[in-house]
Residue frames as qw, qx, qy, qz and C-alpha x, y, z in Angstrom:
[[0.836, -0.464, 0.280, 0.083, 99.23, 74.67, 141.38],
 [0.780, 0.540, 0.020, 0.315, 101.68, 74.62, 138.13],
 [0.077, 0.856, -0.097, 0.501, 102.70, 77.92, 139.62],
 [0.580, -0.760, 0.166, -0.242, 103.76, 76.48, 142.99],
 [0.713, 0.293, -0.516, 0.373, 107.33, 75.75, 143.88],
 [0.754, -0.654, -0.024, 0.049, 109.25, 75.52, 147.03],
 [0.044, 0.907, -0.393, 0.145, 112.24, 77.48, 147.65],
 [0.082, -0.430, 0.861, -0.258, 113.84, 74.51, 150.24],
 [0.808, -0.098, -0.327, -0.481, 111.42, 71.49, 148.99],
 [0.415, 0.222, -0.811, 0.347, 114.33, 69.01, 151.09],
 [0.214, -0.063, 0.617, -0.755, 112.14, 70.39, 154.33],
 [0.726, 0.017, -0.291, -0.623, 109.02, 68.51, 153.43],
 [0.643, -0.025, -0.763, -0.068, 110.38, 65.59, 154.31],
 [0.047, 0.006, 0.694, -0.719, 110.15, 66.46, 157.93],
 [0.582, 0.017, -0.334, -0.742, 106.11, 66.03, 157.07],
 [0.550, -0.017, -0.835, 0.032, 106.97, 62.48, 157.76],
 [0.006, 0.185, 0.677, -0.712, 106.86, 63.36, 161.94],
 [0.609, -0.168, -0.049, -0.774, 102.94, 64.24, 161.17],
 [0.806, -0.126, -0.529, -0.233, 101.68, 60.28, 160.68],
 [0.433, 0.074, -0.709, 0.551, 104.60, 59.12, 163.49],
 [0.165, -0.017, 0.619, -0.768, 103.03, 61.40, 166.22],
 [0.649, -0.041, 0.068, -0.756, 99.58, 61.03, 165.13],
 [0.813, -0.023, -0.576, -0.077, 100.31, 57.27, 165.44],
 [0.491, -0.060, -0.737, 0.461, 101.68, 57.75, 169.00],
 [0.312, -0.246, 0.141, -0.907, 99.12, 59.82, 169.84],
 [0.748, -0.036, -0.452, -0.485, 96.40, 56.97, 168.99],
 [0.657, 0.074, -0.710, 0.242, 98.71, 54.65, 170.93],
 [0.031, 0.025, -0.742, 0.669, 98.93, 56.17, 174.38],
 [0.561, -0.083, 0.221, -0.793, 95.38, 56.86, 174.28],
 [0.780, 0.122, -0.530, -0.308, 94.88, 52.97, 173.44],
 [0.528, 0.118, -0.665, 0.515, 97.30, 51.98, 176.52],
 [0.264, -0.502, 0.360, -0.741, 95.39, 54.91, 178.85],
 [0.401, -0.334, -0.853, 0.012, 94.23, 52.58, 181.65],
 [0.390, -0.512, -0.080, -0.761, 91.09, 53.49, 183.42],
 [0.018, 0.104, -0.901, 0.420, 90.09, 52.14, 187.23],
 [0.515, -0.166, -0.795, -0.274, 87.35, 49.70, 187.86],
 [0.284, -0.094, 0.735, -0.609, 84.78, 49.61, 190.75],
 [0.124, -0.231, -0.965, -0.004, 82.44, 46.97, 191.52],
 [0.261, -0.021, 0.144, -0.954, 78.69, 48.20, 191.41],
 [0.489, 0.141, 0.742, -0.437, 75.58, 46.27, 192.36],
 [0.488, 0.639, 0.592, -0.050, 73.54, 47.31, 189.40],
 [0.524, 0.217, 0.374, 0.734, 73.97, 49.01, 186.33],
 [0.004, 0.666, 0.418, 0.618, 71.00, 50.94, 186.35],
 [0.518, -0.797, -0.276, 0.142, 71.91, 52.18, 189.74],
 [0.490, -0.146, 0.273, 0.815, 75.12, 54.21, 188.10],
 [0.098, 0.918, 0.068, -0.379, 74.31, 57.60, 186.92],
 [0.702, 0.021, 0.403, 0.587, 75.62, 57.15, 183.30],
 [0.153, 0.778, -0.161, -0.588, 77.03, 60.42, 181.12],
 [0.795, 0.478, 0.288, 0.236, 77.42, 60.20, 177.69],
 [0.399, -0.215, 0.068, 0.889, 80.83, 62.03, 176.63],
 [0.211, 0.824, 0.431, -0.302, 79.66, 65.27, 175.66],
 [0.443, 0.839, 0.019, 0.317, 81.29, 68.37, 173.30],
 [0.159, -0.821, 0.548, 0.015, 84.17, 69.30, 175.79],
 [0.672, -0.324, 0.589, 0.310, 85.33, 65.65, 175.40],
 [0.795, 0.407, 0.336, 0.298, 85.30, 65.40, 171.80],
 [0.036, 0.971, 0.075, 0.224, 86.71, 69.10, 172.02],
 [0.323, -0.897, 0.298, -0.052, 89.58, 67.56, 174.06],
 [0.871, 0.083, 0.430, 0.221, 90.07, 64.63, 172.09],
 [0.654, 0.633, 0.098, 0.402, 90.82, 66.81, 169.07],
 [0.048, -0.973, 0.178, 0.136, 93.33, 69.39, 170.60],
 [0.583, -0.541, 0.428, 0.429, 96.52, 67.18, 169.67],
 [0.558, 0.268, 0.594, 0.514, 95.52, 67.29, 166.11],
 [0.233, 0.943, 0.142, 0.189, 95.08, 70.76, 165.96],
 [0.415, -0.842, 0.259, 0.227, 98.71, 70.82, 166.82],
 [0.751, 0.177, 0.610, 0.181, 99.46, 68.12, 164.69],
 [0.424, 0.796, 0.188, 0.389, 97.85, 70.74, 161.75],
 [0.160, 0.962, -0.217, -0.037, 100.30, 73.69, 162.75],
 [0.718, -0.323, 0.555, 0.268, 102.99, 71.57, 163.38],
 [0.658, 0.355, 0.509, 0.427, 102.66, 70.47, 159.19],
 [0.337, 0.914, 0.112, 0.199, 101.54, 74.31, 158.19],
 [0.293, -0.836, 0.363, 0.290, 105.03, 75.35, 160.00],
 [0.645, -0.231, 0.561, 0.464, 107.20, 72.93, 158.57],
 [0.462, 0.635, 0.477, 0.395, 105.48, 74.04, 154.63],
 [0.090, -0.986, 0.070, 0.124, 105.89, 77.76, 155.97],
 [0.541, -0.588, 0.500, 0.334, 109.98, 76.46, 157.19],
 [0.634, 0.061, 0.664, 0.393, 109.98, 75.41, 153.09],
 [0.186, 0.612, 0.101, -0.762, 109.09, 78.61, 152.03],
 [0.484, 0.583, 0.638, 0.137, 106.48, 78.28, 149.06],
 [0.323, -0.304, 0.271, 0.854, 106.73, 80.18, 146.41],
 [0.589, 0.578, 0.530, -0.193, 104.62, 81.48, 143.71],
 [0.439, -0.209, 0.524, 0.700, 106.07, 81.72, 140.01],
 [0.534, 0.728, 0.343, -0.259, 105.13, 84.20, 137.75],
 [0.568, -0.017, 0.473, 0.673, 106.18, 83.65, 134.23],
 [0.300, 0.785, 0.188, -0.508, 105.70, 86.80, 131.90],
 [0.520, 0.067, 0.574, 0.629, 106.65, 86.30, 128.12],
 [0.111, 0.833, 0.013, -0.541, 107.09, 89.05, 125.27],
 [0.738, 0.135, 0.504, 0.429, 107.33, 88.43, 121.60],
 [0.181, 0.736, -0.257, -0.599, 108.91, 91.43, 119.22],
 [0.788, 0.377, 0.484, 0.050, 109.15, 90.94, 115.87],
 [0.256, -0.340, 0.524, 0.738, 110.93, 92.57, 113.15],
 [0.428, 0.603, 0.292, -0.606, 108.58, 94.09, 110.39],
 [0.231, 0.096, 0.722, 0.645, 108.49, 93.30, 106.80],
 [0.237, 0.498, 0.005, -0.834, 106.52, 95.89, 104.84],
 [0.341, 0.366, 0.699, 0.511, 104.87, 93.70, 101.48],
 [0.456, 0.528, -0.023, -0.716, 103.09, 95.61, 98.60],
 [0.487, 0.332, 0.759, 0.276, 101.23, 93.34, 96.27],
 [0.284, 0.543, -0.309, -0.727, 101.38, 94.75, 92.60],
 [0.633, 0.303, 0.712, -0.026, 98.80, 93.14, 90.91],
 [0.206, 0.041, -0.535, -0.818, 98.34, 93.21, 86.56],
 [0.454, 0.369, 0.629, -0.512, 94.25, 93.58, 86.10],
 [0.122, 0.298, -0.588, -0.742, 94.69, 93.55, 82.40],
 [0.855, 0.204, 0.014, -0.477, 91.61, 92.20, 80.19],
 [0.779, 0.231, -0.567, -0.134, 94.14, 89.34, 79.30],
 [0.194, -0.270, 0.779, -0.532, 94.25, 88.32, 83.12],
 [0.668, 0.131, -0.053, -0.731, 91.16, 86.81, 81.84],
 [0.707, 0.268, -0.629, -0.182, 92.37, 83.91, 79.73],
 [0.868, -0.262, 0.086, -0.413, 91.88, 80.36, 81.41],
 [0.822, 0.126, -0.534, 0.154, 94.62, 78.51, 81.59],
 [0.183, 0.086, -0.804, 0.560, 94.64, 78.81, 85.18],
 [0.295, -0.445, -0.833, -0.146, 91.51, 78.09, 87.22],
 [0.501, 0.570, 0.635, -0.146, 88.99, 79.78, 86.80],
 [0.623, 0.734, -0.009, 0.271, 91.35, 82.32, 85.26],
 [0.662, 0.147, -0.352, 0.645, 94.42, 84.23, 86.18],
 [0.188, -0.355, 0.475, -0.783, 93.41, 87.33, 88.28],
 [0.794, -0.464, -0.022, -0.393, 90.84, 84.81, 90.43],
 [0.767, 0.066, -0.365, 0.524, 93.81, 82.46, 90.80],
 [0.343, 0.470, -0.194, 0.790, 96.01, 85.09, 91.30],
 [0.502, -0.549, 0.127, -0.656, 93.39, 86.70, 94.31],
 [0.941, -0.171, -0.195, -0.215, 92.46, 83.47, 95.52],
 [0.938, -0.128, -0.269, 0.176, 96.10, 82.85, 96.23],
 [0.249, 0.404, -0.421, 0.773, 97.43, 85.81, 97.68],
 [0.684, -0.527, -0.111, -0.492, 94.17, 85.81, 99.62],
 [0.866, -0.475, -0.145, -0.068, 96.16, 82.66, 101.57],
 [0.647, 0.407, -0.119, 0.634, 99.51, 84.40, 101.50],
 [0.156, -0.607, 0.160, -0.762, 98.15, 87.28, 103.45],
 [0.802, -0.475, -0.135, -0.337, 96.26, 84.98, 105.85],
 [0.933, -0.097, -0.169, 0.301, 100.00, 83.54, 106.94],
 [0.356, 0.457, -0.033, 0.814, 101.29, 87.04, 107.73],
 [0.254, -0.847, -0.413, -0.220, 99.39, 88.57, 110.32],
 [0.490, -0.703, 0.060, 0.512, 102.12, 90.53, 112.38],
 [0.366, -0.107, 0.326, 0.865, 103.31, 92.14, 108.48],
 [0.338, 0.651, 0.135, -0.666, 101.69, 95.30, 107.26],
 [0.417, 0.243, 0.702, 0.524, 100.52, 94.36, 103.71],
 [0.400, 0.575, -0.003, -0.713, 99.28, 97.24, 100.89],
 [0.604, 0.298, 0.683, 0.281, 97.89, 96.35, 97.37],
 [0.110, 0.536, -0.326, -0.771, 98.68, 98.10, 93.82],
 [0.734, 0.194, 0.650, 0.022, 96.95, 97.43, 90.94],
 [0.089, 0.437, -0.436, -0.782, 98.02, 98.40, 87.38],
 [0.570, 0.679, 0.444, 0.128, 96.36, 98.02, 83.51],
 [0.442, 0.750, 0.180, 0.458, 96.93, 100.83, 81.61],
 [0.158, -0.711, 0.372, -0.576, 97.66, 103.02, 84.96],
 [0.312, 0.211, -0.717, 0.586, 98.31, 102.52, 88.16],
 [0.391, -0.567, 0.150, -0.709, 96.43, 103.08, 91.55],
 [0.056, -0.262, 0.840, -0.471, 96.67, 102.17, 95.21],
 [0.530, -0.342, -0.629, -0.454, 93.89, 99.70, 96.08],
 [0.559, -0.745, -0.171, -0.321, 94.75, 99.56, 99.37],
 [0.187, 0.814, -0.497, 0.234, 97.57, 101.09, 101.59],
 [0.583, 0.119, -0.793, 0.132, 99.86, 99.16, 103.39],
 [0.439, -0.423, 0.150, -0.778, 98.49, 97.93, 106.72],
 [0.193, -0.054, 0.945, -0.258, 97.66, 95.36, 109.67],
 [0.632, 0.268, 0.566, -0.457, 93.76, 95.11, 109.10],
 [0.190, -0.314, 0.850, 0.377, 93.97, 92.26, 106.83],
 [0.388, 0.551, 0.728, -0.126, 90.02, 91.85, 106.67],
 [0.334, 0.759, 0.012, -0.559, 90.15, 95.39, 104.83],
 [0.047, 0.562, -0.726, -0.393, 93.15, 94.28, 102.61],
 [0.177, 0.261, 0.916, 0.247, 91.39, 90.82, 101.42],
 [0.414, 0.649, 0.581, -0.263, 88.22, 92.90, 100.80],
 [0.338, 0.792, -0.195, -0.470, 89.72, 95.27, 98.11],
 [0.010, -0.389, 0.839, 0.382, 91.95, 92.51, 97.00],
 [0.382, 0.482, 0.773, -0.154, 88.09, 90.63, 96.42],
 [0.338, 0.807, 0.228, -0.427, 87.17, 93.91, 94.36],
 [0.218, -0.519, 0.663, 0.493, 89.98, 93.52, 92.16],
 [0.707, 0.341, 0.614, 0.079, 88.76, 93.15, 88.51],
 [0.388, -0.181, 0.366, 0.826, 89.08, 94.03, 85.02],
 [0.066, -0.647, -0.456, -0.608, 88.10, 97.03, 82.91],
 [0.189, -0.898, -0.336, 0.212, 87.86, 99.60, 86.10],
 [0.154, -0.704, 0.316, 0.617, 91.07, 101.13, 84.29],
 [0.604, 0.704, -0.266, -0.262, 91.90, 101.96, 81.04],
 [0.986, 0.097, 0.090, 0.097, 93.41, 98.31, 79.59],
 [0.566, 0.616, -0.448, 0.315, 97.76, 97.94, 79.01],
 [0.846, -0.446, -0.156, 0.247, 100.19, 97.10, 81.05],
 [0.157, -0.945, 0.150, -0.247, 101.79, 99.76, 83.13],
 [0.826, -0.400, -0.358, 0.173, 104.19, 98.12, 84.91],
 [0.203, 0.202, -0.208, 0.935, 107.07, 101.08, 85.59],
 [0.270, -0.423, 0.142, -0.853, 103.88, 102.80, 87.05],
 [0.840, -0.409, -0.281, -0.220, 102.49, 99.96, 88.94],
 [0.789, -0.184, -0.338, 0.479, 106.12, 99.75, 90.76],
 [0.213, 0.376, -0.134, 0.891, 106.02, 103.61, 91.21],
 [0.608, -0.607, -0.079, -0.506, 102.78, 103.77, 92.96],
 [0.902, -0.130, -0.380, 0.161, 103.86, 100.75, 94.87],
 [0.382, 0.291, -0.161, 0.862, 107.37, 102.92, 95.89],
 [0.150, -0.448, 0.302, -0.828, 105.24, 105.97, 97.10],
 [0.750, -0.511, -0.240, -0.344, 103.19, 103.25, 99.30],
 [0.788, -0.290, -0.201, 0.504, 106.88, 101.80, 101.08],
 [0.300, 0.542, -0.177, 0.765, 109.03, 105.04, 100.79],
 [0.248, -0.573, 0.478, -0.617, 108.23, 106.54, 104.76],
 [0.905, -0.198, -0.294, -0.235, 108.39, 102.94, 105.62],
 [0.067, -0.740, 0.618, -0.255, 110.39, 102.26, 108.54],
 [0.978, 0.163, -0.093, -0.088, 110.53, 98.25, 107.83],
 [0.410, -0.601, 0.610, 0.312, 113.72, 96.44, 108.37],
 [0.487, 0.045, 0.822, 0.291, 112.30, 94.84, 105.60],
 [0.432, 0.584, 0.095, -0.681, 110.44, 96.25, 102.22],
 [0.190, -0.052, 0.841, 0.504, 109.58, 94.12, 99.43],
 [0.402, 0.434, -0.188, -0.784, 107.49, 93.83, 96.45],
 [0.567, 0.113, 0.814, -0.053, 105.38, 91.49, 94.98],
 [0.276, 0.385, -0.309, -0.825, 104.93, 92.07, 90.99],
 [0.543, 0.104, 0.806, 0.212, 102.70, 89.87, 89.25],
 [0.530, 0.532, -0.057, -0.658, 101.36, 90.29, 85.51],
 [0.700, 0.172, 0.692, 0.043, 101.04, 88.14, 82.65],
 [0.400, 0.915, 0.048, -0.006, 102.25, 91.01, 79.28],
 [0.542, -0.022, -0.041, 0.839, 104.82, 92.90, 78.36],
 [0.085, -0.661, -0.367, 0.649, 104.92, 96.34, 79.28],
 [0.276, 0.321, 0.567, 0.706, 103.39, 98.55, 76.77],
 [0.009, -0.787, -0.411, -0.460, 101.87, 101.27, 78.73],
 [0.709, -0.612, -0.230, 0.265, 102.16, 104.07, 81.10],
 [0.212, 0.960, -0.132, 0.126, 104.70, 106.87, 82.09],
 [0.167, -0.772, 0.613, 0.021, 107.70, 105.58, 83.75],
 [0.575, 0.474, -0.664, -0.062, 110.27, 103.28, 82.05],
 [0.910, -0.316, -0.164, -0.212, 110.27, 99.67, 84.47],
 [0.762, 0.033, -0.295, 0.575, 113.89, 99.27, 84.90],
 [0.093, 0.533, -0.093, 0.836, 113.90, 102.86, 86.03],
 [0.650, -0.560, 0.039, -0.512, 111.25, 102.32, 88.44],
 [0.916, 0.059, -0.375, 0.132, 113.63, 99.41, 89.44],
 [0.513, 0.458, -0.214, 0.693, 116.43, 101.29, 89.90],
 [0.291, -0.562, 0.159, -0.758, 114.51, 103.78, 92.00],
 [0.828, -0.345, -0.199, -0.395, 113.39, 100.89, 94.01],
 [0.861, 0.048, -0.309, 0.400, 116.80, 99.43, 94.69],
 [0.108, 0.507, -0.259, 0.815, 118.08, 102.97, 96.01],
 [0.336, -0.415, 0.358, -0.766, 115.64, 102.46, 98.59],
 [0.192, -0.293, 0.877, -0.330, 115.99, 98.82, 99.91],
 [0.762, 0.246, 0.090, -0.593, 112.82, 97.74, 98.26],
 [0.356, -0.098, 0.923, 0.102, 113.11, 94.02, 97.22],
 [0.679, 0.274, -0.202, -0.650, 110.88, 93.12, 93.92],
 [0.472, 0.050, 0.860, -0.187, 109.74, 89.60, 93.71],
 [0.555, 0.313, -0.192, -0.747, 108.38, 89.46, 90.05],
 [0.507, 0.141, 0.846, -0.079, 105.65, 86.46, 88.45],
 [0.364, 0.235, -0.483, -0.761, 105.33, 86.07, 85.36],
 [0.560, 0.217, 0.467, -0.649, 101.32, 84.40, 84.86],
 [0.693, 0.543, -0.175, -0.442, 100.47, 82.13, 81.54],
 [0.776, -0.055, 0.605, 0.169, 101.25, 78.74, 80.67],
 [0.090, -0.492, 0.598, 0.627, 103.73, 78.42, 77.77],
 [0.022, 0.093, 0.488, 0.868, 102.50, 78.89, 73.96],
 [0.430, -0.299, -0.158, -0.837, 98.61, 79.80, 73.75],
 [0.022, 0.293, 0.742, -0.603, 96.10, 79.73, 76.64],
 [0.083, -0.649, -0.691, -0.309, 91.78, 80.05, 75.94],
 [0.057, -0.072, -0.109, 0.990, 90.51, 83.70, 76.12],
 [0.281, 0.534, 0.773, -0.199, 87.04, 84.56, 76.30],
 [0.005, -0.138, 0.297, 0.945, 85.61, 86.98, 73.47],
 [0.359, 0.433, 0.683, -0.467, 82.38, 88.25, 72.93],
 [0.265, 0.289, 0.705, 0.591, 80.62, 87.51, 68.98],
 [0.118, -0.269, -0.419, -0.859, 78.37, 89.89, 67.43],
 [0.512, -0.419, -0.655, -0.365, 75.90, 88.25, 69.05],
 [0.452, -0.690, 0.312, -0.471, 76.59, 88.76, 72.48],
 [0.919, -0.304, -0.090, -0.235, 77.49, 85.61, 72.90],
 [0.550, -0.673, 0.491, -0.053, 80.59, 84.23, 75.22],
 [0.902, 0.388, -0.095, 0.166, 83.35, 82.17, 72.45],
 [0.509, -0.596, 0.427, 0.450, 86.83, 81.17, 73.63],
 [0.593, 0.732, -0.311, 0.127, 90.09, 81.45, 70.97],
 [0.734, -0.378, 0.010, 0.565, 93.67, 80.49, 71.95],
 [0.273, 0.927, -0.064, 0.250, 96.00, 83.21, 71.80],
 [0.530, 0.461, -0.348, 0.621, 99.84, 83.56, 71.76],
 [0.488, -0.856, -0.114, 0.123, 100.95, 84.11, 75.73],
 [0.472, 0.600, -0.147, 0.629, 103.49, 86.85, 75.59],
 [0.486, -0.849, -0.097, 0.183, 105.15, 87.76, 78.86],
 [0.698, 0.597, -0.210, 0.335, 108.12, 89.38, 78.91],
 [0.864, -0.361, -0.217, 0.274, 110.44, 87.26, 81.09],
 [0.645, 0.247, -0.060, 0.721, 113.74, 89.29, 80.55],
 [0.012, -0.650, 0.078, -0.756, 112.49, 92.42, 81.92],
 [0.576, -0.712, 0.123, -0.381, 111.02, 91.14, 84.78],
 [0.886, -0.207, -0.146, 0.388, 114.23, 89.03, 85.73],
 [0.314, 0.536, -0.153, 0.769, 115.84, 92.64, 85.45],
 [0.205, -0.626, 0.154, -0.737, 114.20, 94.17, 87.75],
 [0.946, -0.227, -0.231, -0.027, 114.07, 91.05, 89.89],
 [0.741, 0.403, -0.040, 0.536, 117.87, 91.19, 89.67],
 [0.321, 0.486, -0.110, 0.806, 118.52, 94.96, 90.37],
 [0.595, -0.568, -0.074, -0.564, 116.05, 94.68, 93.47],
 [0.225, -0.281, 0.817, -0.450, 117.50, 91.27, 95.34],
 [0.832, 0.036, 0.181, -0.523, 114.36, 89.78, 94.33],
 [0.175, -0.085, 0.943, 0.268, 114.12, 86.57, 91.98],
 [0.533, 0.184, -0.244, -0.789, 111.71, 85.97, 89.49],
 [0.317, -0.108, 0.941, 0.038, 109.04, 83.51, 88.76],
 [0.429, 0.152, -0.498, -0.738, 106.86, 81.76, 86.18],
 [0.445, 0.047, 0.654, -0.610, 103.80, 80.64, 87.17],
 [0.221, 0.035, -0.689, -0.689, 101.78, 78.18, 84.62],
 [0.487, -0.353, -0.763, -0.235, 98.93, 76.82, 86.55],
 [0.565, -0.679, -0.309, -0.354, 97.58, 77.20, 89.50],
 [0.931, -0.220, -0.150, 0.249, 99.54, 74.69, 91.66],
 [0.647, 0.235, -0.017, 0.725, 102.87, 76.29, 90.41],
 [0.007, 0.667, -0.052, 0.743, 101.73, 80.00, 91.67],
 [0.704, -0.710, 0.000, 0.013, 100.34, 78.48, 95.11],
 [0.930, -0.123, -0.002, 0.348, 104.19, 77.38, 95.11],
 [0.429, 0.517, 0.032, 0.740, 105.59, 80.63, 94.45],
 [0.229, -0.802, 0.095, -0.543, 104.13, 82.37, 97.25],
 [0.934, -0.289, -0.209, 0.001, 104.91, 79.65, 99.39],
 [0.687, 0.076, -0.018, 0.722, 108.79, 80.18, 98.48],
 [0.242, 0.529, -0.232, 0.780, 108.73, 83.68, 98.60],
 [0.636, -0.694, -0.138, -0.309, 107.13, 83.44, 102.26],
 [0.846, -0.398, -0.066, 0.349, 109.85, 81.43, 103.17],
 [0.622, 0.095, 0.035, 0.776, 112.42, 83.93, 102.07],
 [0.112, -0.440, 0.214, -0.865, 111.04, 86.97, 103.58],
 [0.616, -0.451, -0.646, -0.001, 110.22, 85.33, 107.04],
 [0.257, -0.832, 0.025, -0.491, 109.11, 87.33, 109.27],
 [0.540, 0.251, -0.628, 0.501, 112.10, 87.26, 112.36],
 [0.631, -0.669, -0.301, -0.254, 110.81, 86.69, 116.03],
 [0.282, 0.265, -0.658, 0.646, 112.43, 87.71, 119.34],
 [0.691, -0.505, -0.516, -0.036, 111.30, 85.87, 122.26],
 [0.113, 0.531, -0.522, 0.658, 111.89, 87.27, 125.88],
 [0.697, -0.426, -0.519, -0.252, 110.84, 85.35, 128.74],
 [0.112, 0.523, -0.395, 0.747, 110.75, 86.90, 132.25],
 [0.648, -0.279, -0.704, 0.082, 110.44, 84.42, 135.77],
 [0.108, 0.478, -0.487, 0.723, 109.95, 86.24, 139.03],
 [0.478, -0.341, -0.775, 0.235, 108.89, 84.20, 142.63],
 [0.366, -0.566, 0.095, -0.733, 106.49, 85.89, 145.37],
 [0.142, -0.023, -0.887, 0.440, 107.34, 84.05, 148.70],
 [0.563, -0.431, -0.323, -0.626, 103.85, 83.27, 149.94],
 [0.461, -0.129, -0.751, 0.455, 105.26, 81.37, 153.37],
 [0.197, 0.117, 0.487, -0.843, 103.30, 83.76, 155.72],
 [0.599, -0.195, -0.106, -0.769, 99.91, 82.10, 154.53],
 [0.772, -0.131, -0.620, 0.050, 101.05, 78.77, 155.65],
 [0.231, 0.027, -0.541, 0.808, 102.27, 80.48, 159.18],
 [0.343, -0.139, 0.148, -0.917, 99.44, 82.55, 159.29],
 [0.734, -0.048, -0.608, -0.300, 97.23, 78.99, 159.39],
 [0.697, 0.095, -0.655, 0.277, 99.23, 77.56, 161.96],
 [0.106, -0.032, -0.583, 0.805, 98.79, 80.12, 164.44],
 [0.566, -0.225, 0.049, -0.791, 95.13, 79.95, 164.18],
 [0.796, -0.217, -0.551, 0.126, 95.34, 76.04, 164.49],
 [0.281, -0.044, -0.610, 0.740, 97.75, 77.25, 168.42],
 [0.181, -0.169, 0.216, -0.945, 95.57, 80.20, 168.86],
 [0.683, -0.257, -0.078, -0.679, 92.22, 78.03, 168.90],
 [0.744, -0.259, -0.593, 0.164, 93.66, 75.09, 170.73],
 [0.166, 0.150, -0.490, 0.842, 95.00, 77.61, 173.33],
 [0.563, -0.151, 0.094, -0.807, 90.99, 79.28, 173.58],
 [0.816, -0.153, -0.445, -0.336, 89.90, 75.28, 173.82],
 [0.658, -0.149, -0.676, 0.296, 91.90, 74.49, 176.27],
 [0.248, -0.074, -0.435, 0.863, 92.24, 77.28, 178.68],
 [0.312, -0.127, 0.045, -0.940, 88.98, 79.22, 177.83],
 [0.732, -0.068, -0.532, -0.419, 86.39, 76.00, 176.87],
 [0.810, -0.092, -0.563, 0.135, 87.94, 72.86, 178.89],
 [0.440, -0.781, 0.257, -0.361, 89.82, 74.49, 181.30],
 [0.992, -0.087, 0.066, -0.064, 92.10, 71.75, 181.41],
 [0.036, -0.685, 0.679, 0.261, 96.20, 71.56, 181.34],
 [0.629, 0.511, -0.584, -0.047, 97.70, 69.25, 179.60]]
């Protein structure tokens, strides 16, 4: 019924003449006067109870009554509105580039920095679902973990598998933003960007980071870089002679200046993430500043339905006509 409008709703009011006649209907038959003879005895009258043609002739002015109303709704031609809505979007291509180094380990985020670090892109992706997301991880090398792409259940399960020691140990990062590169390069995004995080300085690997920058800026690629590690020394786990599990603090060395280069030569902006709290807040901010851009289109078109309220009405005429003329047998 949401869906129902009325082309000329003003004609409704003529509705009103339903009650009016079916009140002066009531009346004359209240006024009908009947003649009166005088009879000895009651039980010497031959009484009829009224049978099915009278109630059968009682009702024919209100089956006139009903086409009478289904015209006048017909004479307001009803409508039916169908809305149809279409939402395009405008693509944004991410590629998380994750460091899996052995000193992603250390604990000065909870429970360390790559679970953090999962844990909160995990709800980064989950606010994206209309942007194809791929994941890179680097250490010593590079390698795609998984390409870019809508099925986000795959893309949180490899970003779950994500740990350290399945590559040889350093930080790559010039080759973690090259792999990255050959995952956007036949992207046809209005939008390509790059998520770097690590928590080092670069000290492995074949191609030179600012280079891989460079290359990245030629092709429209936005880097976002995080630098990971609360400022001077953060608890590392290390295993004694014994086998047994013994933290140390150790010196956190990131090295901010490069990645505010390549931040820089990309469009991006860097950040420095010391806790938890402070990285949820980084993705947060870079969500809002690569927001995905909606176009809304919303298309209204009316199907006159007035020939089911006519088509009513002339079975209300057509079966007072067959009651009166075929049944009763009676003019008016």
């Amino acid at each position: 019924m949401n869906n129902l409008v009325f082309e000329y709703p003003y004609v409704l009011l003529l509705l009103i003449l339903i009650p009016i006649l079916w009140w002066w209907n009531v009346k004359k038959r209240s006024y009908h006067k009947y003649n009166f003879i005088k009879w000895p005895h009651i039980h010497a009258l031959p009484l009829k109870t009224k049978g099915i043609r009278t109630f059968l002739f009682n009702s024919l002015p209100y089956l006139r009554l009903l086409a009478l109303a289904f015209i006048i709704i017909a004479m307001s031609r009803p409508q039916l509105k169908n809305v149809s809505s279409s939402v395009e979007h405008e693509g944004i291509d991410i590629v998380l580039v994750n460091d899996i180094s052995g000193s992603m380990l250390a604990q000065d985020f909870i429970p360390n920095r790559l679970e953090a670090a999962k844990n909160i892109a995990e709800d980064f992706i989950n606010k994206r679902p209309n942007d194809r997301i791929g994941l890179v991880a680097f250490s010593g090398s590079a390698y795609t973990a998984c390409p870019i792409t809508y099925d986000h259940e795959i893309l949180k399960y490899q970003l779950k598998q994500l740990r350290t020691g399945i590559i040889t140990d350093g930080t790559a990062i010039g080759d973690g933003i090259m792999v990255a590169i050959s995952r956007l390069q036949k992207s046809d995004a209005n939008s390509k960007v790059m998520i770097l995080l690590t928590d080092g300085v670069n000290n492995a690997g074949y191609v030179d980071p600012v280079t891989a920058a460079q290359i990245a800026q030629t092709m429209g690629i936005h880097i976002y870089t995080i630098g990971v590690g609360t400022r001077g020394k953060a608890p590392y786990p290390f295993q004694d002679p014994f086998g047994r599990i013994v933290y140390d603090y150790v010196e956190v060395l990131i090295d901010e200046d490069l990645l505010i280069n390549i931040a820089n030569n990309t469009d991006g902006k860097y950040f420095r993430a010391t806790d938890n709290e402070s990285l949820k807040q980084i993705y947060e901010e870079i969500d809002q500043l690569e927001k995905t851009r909606f176009h809304y289109s919303t298309i209204v078109s009316h199907q006159d339905i007035f020939d089911i309220p006519l088509f009513i009405a002339l079975i209300c005429l057509l079966l007072e006509g067959i009651l009166r003329w075929g049944i009763i047998k009676q003019r008016v």
